[in-house]
N, C-alpha and C positions, 0 to 999 in steps of 0.2 A: 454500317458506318460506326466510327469506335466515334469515341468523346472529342479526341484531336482534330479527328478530320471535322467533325462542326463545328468546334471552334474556330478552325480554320477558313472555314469555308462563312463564317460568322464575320472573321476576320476582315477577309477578301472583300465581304459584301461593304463594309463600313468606309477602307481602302479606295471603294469606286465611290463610294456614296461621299466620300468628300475630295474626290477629282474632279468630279462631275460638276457638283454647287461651289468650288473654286472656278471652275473654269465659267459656268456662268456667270459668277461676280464679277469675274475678268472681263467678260462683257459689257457689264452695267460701268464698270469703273472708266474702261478705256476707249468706250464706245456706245454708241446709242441704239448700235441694231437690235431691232423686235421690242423698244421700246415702246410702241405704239399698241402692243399686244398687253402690253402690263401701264395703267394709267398710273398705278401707287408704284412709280421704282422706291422711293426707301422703304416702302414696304416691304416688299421683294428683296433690297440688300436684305433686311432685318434676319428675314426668313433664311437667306442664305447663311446668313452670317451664324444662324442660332444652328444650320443641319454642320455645318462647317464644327464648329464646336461640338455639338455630341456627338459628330462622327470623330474627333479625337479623342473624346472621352471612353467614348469605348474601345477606340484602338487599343489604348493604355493600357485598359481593365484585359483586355483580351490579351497582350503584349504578355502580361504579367502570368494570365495560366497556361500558355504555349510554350 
């Protein structure tokens, strides 16, 4: 594996990682299903809301050495 492709592949990883906890907040926002599995929802936005942010933070960082 050269430098690129793990950065790459670093890249990709961060890419899903804030699809993923978008698409669950989208849940919490627009709907209440599996609400009952999580007693603290602003908890849970919080959490989401914080992977949501440093998965762009590192996009960025990563955008910048690719």
């Amino acid at each position: 594996m050269t430098g690129d492709s793990l950065l790459n592949a670093a890249y990709l990883h961060f890419k899903a990682l804030k699809a993923k906890a978008k698409e669950n907040l989208e849940v919490y926002l627009t709907g209440y299903a599996g609400v009952a599995e999580h007693p603290d929802v602003v908890k849970e936005v919080i959490e989401l809301t914080k992977t949501i942010v440093e998965a762009e933070e590192a996009i960025k960082f990563l955008e910048q050495k690719l």
